[in-house]
C-alpha positions as CSV (number, residue, x, y, z in Angstrom):
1,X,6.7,202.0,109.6
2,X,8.7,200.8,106.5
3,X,7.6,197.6,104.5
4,X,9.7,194.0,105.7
5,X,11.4,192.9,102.8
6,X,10.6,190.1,101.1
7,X,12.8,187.9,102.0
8,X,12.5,188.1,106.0
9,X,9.1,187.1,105.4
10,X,10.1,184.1,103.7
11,X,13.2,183.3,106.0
12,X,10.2,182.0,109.0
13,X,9.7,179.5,106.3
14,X,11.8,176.2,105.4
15,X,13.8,175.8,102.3
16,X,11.1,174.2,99.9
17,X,8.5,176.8,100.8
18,X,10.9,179.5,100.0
19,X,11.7,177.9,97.6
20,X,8.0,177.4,96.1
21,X,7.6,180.9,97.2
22,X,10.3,182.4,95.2
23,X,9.2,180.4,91.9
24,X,5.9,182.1,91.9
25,X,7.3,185.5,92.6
26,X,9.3,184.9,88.7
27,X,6.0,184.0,87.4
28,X,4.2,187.1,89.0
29,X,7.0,189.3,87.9
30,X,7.5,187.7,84.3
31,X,3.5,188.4,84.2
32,X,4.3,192.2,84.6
33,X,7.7,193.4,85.2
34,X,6.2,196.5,86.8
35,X,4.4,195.2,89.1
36,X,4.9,196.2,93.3
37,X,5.7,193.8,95.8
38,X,4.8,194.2,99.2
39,X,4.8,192.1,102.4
40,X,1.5,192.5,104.1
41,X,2.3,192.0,107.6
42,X,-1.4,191.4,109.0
43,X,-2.1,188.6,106.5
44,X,1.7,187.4,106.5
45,X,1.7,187.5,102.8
46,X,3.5,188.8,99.1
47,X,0.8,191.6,98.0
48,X,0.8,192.6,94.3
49,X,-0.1,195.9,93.2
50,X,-0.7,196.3,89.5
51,X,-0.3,200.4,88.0
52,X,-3.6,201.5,86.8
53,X,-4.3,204.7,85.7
54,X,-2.8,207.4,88.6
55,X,-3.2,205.2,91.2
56,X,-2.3,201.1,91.7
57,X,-4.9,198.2,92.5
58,X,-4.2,195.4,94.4
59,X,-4.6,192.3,93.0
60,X,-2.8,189.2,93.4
61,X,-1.1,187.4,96.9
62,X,1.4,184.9,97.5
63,X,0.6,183.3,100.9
64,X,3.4,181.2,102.2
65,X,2.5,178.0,105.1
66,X,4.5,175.2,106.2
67,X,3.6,172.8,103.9
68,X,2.5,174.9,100.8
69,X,2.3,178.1,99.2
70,X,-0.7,180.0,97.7
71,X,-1.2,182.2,94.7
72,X,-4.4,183.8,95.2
73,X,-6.2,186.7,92.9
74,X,-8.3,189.1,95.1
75,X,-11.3,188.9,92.3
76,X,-11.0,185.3,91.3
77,X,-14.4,184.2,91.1
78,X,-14.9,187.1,88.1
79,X,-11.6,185.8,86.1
80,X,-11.4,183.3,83.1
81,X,-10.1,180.0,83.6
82,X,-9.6,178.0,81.1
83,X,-7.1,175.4,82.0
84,X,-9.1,175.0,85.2
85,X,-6.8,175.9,87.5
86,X,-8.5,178.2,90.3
87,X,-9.9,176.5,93.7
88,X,-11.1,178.1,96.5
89,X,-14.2,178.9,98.1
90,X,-14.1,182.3,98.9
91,X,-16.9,184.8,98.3
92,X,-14.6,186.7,95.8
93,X,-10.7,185.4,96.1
94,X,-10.0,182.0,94.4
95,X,-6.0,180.5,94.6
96,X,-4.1,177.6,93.6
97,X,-1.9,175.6,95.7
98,X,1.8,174.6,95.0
99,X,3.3,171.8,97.4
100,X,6.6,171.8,95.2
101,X,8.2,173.7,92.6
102,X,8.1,171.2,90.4
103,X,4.4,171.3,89.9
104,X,4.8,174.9,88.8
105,X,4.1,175.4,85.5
106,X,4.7,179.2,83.7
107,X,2.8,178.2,81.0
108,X,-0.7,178.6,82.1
109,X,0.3,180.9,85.2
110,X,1.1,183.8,83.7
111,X,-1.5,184.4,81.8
112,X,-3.7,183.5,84.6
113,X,-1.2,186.8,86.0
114,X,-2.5,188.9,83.6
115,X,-5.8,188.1,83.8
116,X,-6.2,188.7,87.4
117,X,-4.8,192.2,87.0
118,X,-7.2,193.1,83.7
119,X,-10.0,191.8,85.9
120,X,-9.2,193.7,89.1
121,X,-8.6,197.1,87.4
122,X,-11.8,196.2,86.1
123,X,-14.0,199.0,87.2
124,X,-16.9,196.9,89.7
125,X,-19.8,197.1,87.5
126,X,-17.7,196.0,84.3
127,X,-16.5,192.8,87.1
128,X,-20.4,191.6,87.7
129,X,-21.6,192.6,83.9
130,X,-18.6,190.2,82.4
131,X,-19.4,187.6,85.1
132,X,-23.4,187.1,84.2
133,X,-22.7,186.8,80.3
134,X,-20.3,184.6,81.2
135,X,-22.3,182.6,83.5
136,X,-25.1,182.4,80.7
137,X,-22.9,180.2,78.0
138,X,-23.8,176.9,78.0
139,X,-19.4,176.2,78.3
140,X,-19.3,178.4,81.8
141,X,-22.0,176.1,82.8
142,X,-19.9,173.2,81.9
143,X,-16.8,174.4,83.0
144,X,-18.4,175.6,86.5
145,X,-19.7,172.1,87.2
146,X,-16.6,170.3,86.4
147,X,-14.7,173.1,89.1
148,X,-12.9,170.5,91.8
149,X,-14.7,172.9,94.6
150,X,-18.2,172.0,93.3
């Protein structure tokens, strides 16, 4: 069966979601210009594959509803976060929710992009080593109990 484009997901949507949609799509793409876009039917969502190595590794969605749009990161909960931006309560997945384009901000985004690739082509073990020194710094602490999910 070949892939749905893009845009006949997003058509089932109204204008601002599309429009929401189609923001974060630049900043995925202006993270890394190589990366592959795929609807995934099942889930109804924007699936990024980043190149790594031979193969590719999934590691980023944009999940489009009626009254808002997600950008989620399939390894969330192991990625830096500085500007505080991830929610989500997921075991592993964190995202961040957009309810207009103008609260969209490239600024922090991207990077937060690019760190969700570098984590996710992360080999497991490398995931779960970074996450406990990370969890033993007196800032993660900090930062971890000022998290809106907590």
């Amino acid at each position: 069966m070949d892939p749905i484009p893009v845009e006949a997901l997003l058509e089932q949507y109204p204008p601002p979601v599309r429009a929401i949609a189609d923001a974060l799509r630049d900043v995925v793409r202006a993270a890394f210009p190589e990366v592959i876009e795929v609807v995934r039917t099942g889930w109804r969502i924007i699936g990024y594959d980043v190149p790594n190595g031979r193969r590719t590794t999934y590691f980023a969605w944009i999940m489009p509803e009626r009254p808002h749009v997600h950008l989620g990161f399939v390894h969330g909960v192991f990625m830096r976060d500085p500007e505080g931006i991830l929610g989500g309560d997921a075991r592993l997945a964190r995202w961040t929710t957009f309810r207009s384009v103008d609260q969209i901000d490239p600024a922090p985004l991207v990077p937060l992009v690019r760190e969700a690739a570098r984590v996710s082509c992360l080999p497991r073990r490398a995931r779960i080593g970074a996450l406990l020194d990370e969890e033993m710094t007196p800032r993660a602490v900090a930062h971890r109990d000022r998290s809106p999910d907590r």
